[in-house]
C-alpha positions as CSV (number, residue, x, y, z in Angstrom):
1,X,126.0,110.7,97.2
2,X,124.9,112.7,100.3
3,X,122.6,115.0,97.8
4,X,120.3,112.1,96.6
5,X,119.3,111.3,100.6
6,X,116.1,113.1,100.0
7,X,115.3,110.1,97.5
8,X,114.9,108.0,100.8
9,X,112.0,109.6,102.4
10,X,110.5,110.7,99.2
11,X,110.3,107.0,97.9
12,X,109.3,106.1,100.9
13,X,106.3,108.0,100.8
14,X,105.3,107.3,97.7
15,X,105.8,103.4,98.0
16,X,103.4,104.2,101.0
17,X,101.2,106.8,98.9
18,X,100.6,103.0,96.4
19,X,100.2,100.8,99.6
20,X,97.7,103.3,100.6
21,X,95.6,103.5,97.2
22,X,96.0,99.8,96.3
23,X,94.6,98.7,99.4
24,X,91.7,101.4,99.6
25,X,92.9,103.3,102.7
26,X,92.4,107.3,103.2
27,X,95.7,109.1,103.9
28,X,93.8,109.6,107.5
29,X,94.3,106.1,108.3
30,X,97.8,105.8,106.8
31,X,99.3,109.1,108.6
32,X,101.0,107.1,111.0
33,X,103.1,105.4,108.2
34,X,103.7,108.5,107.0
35,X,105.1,109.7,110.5
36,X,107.7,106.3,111.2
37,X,108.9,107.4,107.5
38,X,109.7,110.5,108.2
39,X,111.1,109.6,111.5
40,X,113.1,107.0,110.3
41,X,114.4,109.3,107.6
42,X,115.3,112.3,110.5
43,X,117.4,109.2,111.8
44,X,119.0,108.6,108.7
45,X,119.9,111.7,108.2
46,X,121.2,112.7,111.7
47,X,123.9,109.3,111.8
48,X,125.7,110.7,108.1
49,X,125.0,114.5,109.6
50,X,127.3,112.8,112.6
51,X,129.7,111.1,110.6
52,X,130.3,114.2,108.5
53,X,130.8,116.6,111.9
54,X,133.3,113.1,113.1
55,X,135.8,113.0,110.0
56,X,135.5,116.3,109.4
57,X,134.7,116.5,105.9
């Protein structure tokens, strides 16, 4: 299951990528989505990386 965590950030983006282009904006005016996702997905991926190190698996 851990292997498919890149799907989060990568649909993410492009759910964004669609908001983006549906609504007319330039990926200039969007970066900052694009920043929170990939924050929020460095999060993400830091609490498993810290459950993995606590049960030692």
């Amino acid at each position: 299951m851990i292997k498919f965590l890149f799907l989060i950030p990568t649909l993410l983006c492009l759910g964004w990528f669609l908001y983006l282009r549906q609504y007319g904006y330039s990926f200039e005016q969007g970066k900052k989505g694009y920043t929170y996702i990939l924050i929020f997905s460095a999060v993400i991926a830091l609490f498993y990386t810290i459950l993995l190190w606590l049960t030692h698996i």
